[in-house]
N, C-alpha and C positions, 0 to 999 in steps of 0.2 A: 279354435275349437277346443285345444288343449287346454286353455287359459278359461274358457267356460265350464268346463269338465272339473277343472279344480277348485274354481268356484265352490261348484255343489258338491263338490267332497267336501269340502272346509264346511260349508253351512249343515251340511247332514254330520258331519262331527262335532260341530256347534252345538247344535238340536241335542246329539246325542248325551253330549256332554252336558247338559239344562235335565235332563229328562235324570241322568244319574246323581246330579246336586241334589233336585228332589226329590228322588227315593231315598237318598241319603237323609237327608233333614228330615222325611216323614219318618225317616226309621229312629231316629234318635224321639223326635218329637212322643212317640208312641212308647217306644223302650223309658223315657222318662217318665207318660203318663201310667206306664206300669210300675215303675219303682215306687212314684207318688202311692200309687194303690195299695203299693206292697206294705207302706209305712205310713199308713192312716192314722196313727197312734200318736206319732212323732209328733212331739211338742207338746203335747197335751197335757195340762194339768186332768191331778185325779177327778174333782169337778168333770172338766169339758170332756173327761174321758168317759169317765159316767153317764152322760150326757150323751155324746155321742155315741154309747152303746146302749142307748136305749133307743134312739133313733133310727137307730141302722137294723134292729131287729123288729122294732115296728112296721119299717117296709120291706124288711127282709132282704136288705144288702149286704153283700159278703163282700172282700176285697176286688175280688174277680169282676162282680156285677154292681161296682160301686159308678155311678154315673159319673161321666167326666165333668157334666155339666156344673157338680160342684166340685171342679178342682180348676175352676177358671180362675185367671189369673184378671183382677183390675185394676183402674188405675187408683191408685190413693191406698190400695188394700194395705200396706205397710205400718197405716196407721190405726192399722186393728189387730188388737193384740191378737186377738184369738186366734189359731189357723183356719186355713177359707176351707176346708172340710166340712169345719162344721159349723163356722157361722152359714156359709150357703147353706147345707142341708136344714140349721133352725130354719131360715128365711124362707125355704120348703114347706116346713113343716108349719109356717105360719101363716103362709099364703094357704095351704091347703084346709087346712084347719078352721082358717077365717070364710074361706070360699062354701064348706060345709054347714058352718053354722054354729060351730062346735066352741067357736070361743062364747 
């Protein structure tokens, strides 16, 4: 009974222990998708900075409410110069652009 009982302490400290890796990792993962935020600018030539503030005030993104979805990370991205800021957001802005009609 004893040897059962220890069992499920070990598996519920196991669990427990899974459950705090990931709040860890989500917590860095997020703490970095805010630093990302914080330093939109970063790398940017005068160009792409241009550029990218004029897009960002077009939809009216601030760093706060910059979408994550362009700060995804892919595979091959290394071989583009530009940072993924703001080629995803052109890529945005050209899907949306093309979808309206406007090009």
């Amino acid at each position: 009974m004893e040897s059962k009982h220890a069992e499920e302490e070990l598996a519920k400290q196991q669990e427990q222990e899974k459950v705090k890796q990931k709040k860890a990792a989500q917590k860095v993962y997020f703490q970095n998708l805010m630093d990302r935020r914080g330093n939109l600018l970063k790398n940017l030539t005068d160009e792409e900075s241009e550029l990218f503030r004029a897009l960002t005030k077009k939809y009216q993104l601030t760093p706060e409410s910059f979408p994550g979805l362009f700060l995804l990370t892919v595979e091959g991205q290394e071989q583009i110069e530009t940072p993924s800021q703001l080629w995803q957001l052109w890529l945005y802005q050209q899907g949306i652009a093309e979808f309206h009609g406007i090009l």
